[in-house]
Every structure is written in C-alpha cells, then in structure tokens.
LUMSE-289019 format. One record per atom (N, C-alpha, C): x, y, z. Coordinates in steps of 0.1 Angstrom, whole numbers, plus 2048, in hexadecimal, padded with zeros to 3 digits. Example, Ala and Ser with C-alpha at 12.3 -4.5 7.8 and 13.67 -1.06 7.14 Angstrom:
8847C784E/87B7D384E/8847DF84E/8807EA847/8897F5847/88180084F/
END
This chain:
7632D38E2/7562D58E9/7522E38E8/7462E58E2/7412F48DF/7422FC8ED/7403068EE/73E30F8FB/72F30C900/72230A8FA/7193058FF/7192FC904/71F2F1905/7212E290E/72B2E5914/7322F1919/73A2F1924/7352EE934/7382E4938/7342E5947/7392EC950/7362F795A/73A2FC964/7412FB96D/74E2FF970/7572FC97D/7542FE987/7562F7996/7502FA9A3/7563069A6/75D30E9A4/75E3209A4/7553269A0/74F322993/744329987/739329996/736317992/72931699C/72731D9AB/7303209B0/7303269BB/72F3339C0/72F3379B0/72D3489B4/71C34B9AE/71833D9AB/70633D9A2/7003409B0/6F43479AD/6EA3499B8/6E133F9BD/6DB3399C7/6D93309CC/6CB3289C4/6CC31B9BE/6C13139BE/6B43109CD/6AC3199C5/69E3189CD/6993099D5/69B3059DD/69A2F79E1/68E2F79E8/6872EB9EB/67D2E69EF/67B2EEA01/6712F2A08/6732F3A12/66B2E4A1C/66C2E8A29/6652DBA2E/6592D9A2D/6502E1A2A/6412E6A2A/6412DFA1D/6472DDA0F/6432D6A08/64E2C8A06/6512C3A11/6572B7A12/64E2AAA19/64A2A1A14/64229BA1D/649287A1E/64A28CA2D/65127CA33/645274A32/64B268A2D/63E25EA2E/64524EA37/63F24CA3D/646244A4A/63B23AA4F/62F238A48/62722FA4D/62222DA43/619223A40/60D21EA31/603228A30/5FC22FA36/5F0237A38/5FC245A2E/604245A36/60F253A2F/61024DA21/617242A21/61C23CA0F/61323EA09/603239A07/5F92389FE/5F72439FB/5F324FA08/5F225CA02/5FC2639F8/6082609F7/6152639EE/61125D9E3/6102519E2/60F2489D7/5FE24F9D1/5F124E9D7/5E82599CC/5EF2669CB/5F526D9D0/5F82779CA/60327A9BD/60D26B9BE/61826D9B3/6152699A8/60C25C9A7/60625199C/5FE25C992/5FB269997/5F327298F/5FC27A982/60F276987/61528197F/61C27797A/62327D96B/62927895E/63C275963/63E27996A/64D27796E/64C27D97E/659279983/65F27D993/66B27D98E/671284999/67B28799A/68027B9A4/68E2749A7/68A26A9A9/69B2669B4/69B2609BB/6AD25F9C6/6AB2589D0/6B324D9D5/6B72479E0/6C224E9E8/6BC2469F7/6C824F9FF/6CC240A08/6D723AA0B/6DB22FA13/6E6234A1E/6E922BA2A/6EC232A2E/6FD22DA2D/702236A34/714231A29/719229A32/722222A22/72B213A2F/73721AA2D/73E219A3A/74D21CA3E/75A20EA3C/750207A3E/75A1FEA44/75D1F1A32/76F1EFA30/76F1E8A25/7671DCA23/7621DBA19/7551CAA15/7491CCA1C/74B1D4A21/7391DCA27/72B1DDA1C/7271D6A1E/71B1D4A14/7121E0A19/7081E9A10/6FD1F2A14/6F61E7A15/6EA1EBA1D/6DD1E8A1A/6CE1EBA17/6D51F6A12/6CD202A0E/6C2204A03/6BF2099F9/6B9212A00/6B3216A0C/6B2220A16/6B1226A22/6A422AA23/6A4234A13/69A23FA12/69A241A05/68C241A01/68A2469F1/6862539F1/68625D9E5/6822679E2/67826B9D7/66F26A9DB/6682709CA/6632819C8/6652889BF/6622959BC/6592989B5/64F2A29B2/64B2A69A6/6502B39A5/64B2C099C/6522CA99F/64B2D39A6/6422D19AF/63F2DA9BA/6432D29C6/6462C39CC/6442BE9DD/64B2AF9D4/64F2B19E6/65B29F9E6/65329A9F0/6572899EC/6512849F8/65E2799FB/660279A0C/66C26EA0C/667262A10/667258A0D/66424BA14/66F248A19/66E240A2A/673236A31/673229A2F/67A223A29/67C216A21/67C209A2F/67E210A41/67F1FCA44/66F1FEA4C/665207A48/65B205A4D/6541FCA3E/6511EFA43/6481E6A35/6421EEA2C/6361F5A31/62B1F5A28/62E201A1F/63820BA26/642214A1F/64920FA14/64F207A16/6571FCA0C/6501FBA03/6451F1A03/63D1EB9FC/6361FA9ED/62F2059F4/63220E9ED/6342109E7/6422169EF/64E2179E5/6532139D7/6502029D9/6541F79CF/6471FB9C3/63E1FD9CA/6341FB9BC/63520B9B6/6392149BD/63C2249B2/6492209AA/6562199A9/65D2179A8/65B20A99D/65020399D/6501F7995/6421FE988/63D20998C/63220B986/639213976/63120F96D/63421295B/62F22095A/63822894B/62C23294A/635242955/63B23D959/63D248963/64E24D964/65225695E/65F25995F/66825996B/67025196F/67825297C/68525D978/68926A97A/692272974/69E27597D/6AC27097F/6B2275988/6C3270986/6CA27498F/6D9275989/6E326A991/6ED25F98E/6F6255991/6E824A991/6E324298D/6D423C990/6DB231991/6E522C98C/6EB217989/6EA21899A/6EF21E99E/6F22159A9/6E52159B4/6DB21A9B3/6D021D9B8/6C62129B4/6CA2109A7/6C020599C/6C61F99A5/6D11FA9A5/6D81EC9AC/6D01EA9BD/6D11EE9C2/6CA1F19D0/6BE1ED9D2/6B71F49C9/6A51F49C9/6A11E49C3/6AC1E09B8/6A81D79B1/6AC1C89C0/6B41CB9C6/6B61C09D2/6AE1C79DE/6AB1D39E4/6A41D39EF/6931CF9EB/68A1D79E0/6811D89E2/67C1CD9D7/6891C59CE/6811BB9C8/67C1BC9BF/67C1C99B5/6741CB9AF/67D1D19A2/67B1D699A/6811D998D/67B1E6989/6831F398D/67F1FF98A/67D202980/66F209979/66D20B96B/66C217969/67021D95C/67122B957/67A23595B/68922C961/696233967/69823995C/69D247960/6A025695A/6AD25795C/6BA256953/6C725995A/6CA264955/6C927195D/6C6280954/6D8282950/6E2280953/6EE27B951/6EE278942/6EA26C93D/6E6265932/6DE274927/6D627992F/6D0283925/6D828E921/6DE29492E/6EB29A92A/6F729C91F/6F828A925/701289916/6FC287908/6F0284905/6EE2838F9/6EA28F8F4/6E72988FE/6ED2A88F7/6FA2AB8F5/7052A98F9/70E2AD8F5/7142B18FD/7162AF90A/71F2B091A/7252A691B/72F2A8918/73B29C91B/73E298928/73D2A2931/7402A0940/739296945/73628E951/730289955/72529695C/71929795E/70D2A0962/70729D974/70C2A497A/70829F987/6F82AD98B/6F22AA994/6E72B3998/6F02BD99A/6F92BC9A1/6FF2D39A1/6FE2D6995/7072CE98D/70B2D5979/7002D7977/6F62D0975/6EA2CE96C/6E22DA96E/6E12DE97F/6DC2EB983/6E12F797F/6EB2F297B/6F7300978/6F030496C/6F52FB964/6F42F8956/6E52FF950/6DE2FA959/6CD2FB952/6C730A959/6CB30D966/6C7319971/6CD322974/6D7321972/6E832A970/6E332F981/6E231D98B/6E1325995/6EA31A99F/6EC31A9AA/6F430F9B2/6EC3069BB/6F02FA9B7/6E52EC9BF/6F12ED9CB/6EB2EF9D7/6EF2E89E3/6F12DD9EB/6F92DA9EE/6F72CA9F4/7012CAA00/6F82C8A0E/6FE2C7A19/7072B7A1A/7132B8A1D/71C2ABA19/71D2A3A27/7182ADA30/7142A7A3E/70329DA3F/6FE2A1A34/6F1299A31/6F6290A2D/6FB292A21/6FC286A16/702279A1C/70B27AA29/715270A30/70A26EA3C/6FE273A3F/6F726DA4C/6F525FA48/6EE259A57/6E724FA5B/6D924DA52/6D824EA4B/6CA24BA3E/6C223FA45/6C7236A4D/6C022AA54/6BB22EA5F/6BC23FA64/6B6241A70/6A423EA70/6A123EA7C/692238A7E/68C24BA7D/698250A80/691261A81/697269A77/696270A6F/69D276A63/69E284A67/6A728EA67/6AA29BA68/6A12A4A61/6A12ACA66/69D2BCA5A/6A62BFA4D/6B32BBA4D/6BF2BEA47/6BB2B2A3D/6BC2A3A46/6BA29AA37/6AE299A34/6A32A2A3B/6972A0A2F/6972A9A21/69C2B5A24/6A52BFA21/6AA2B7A11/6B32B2A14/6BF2AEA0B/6B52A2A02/6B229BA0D/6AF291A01/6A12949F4/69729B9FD/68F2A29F4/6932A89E7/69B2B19EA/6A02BB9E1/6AA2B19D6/6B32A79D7/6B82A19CA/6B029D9C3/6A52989CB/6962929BD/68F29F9B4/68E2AB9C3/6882B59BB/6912BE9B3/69F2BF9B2/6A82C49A6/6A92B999D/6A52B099B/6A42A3990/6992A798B/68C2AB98F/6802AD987/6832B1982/6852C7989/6892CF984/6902D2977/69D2C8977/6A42C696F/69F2C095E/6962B4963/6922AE958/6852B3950/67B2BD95C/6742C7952/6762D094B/6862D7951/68B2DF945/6902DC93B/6982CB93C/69E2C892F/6912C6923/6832C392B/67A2C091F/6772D091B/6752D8924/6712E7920/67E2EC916/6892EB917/6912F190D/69C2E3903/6972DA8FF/6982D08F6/69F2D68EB/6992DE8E6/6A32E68DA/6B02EB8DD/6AC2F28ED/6BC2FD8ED/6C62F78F3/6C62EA8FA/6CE2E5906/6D52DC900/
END
C-alpha cells in the first residue's frame, strides 16, 4: 500500500487540530409537520446531504431496535434532525429519503438502510457509502468519519461516546446529542464535497 493510502493511527489523529463542527445556531430540530416541511423546501433545493441515523441502543441479548429514533440530514452550511415517533415528522422523513436525484452521503449505511427500509416503509434512494468511495481509491482499511476527516482535513472528528450510547427515543433531545448527531451528517457532506473537489489527488 503506497504511503498516500495510508490511513492514520488514533495517536496520529489525536494530536490533529480540531474539526470545525456545526454549532446550535445552525442546527435545526424538527419535531412537528409545520417544522418537517420547512426542512423538506429547504433540502429538496440541494444536489446531495449528508446523511445518519441515530437509534436508541439495545442492551439486553435478542433485543430488537426499533429504530430509527432520529434522522439526520446536512448540507454543507446547517443540519436538520428529525424526531421519527412524531407522524407527520416521519412521513417527511420517508419522502426525503424515498425522493430520486438526490445524493444521500454517509458512513456504516447497511444497517441504517435495514431500519429505514422496516420503520419508514420506504426504500432509500441515492445511498452514498463514502466507505465504498474510499476504497475504490485505494484505502484498504475500512474508512470511518474520524479517518476520512483525518485523511481529507488533516484535522480530528470528535465524537462524544456518551452521545453516541444516549436514549435517541427520548421525547426531549440534549444539546450534546443535537450536537453529535448533526455533526456526523455534517462531516459526511463535508467529506463527500471534498472527495468531488480533489477527484484527481485522493
């Protein structure tokens, strides 16, 4: 494997300077229908999102999810999170997610595809496995959002592990996991406008 397709060790990545992440001011919860539609005219206007589920985790052995919880969609300026057990949020949801034409870009997606395809009924179109893009450049490693940030920004993706394990089914969502969940859609955009901006060098 050349030295350019070297992926970075979590030593490397941890002495990189910090990836610029979304603040709350451009994060927007959407929790009711009047909230969804306004998300939905504003995303249906762009060529790709950045794109992530968040469920909330089973502990217990043969514990079925029933998740998705919360969807994520990005562009590369603002995230918006939808609450998936309010309906007309749902409904939404399902049709940004079923709509053609529109790049869904983001990282581990099977098992997400698996989810969405039994919660919301619907058959996600234009799934992006930036993973998959990865390797047909020439990264052998498997490509997670820190690497990819590393790799492309020579800078460090953050991820609170105290987020990533919350209650995602709560009726109230944190600062922390609006935080977290925003930001894996918005380092997926990120990510997948630079692989189109540097196509040659990557």
């Amino acid at each position: 494997m050349s030295e350019h397709h070297r992926v970075p060790d979590k030593d490397t990545i941890d002495q990189l300077p910090p990836f610029e992440r979304l603040g709350l001011d451009r994060i927007t919860l959407v929790q009711n229908g009047p909230q969804a539609h306004a998300a939905f005219d504003h995303l249906v206007t762009q060529s790709a999102w950045g794109f992530d589920t968040e469920s909330k985790p089973t502990f217990k052995v043969g514990e079925a999810s029933d998740g998705p919880h919360v969807l994520q969609l990005a562009t590369g300026e603002r995230a918006w999170v939808f609450q998936l057990h309010e309906p007309e949020c749902r409904a939404v949801a399902a049709a940004l997610l079923a709509r053609e034409g529109i790049v869904k870009a983001g990282f581990g997606l099977g098992d997400d595809r698996r989810r969405i395809v039994h919660k919301l009924g619907i058959e996600p179109q234009g799934i992006l496995e930036l993973n998959t893009v990865f390797r047909e450049r020439g990264y052998r490693k498997d490509m997670g959002v820190k690497a990819a940030v590393a790799v492309l920004f020579k800078q460090r993706f953050q991820k609170s592990k105290k987020a990533a394990t919350s209650n995602w089914a709560n009726a109230r969502l944190s600062e922390s996991q609006l935080v977290y969940a925003a930001n894996d859609a918005y380092a997926a955009m990120r990510v997948w406008d630079q692989l189109q901006d540097s196509c040659a060098h990557v």
